[in-house]
C-alpha positions, -999 to 999 in steps of 0.1 A, spaced: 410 543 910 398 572 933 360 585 923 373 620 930 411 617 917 424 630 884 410 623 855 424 605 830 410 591 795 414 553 791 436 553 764 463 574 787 454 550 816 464 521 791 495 540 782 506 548 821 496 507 823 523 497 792 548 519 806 546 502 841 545 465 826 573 474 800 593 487 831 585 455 849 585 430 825 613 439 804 639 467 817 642 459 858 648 418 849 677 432 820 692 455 846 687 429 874 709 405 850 738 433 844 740 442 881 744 406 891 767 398 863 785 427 874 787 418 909 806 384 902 830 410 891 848 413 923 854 450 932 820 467 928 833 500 940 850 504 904 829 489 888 810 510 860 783 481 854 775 477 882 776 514 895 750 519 869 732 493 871 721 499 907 714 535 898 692 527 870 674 500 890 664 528 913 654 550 889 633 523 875 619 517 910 611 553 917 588 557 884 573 523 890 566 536 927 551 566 908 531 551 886 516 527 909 503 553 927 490 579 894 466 545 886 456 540 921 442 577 920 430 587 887 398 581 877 391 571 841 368 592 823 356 578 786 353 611 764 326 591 740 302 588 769 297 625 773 263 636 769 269 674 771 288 674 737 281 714 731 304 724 756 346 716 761 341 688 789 371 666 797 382 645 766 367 676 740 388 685 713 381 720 708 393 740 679 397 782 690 409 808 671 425 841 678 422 875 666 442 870 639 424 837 627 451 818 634 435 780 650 448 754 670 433 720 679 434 712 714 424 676 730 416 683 768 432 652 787 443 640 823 474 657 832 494 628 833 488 624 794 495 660 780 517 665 757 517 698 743 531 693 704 505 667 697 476 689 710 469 674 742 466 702 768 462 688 807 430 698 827 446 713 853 464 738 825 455 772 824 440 769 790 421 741 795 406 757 829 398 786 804 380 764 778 360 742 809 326 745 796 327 766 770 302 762 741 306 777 696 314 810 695 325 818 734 350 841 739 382 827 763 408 850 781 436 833 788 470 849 807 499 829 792 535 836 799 539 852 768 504 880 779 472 872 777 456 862 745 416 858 736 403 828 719 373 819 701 362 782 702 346 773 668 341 738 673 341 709 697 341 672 689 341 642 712 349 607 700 319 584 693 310 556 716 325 524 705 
């Protein structure tokens, strides 16, 4: 974990974590087993187990090569120990409103950890660089690929400290 790396809440570092021991733990030795049960086959070029087997055991490789290296860098940031809680800091979830009234509830979290129909919106995202520090009642200009929309942030929350 870098000091100056990504940031990343610790519930998305414990879900990059569970991914990479499931990976481990449970689908490489299962795909290790086909592959060598396939490969006391006889002919592996025509082999369909075995084929993909060895290309799913890289695939599995690559993302645990990819992982390994997301939890080296990012730096865990608890939301709950924030003490500016006025303004959207990293782990806020902000609620904003348009013109129209129209509100969405947005939870500003490590890129690794966004997913956009559950409300999670990565730092690095254009609307989460928009809402960075914002306080009740700020205006937000955001240029989305649909045109740029204004937003109006009408409340923040962080979770409590456990």
């Amino acid at each position: 974990m870098k000091p100056d790396g990504p940031p990343i809440t610790p519930a998305g570092m414990a879900a990059l974590r569970a991914r990479y021991d499931h990976l481990l733990g449970t689908e490489r030795p299962a795909i290790t087993e086909i592959v060598s049960w396939a490969a006391g086959n006889g002919d592996r070029s025509e082999n369909g187990d075995y084929l993909y087997g060895r290309k799913r055991m890289r695939e599995i490789d690559r993302e645990l090569a990819h992982l390994t290296r997301r939890m080296k860098l990012c730096r865990v940031l608890d939301p709950a120990r924030q003490e500016d809680r006025t303004r959207a800091w990293f782990g806020a979830t902000v609620t904003i409103a348009d013109a129209d009234d129209t509100q969405r509830v947005l939870t500003l979290v490590g890129d690794d950890e966004q997913d956009a129909t559950a409300g999670l919106i990565g730092w690095s995202a254009p609307l989460a660089k928009a809402l960075r520090g914002a306080g009740l009642g700020d205006l937000r200009r955001v240029t989305l690929p649909g045109g740029e929309k204004e937003w109006e942030v009408v409340a923040i929350r962080y979770p409590d400290a456990a």
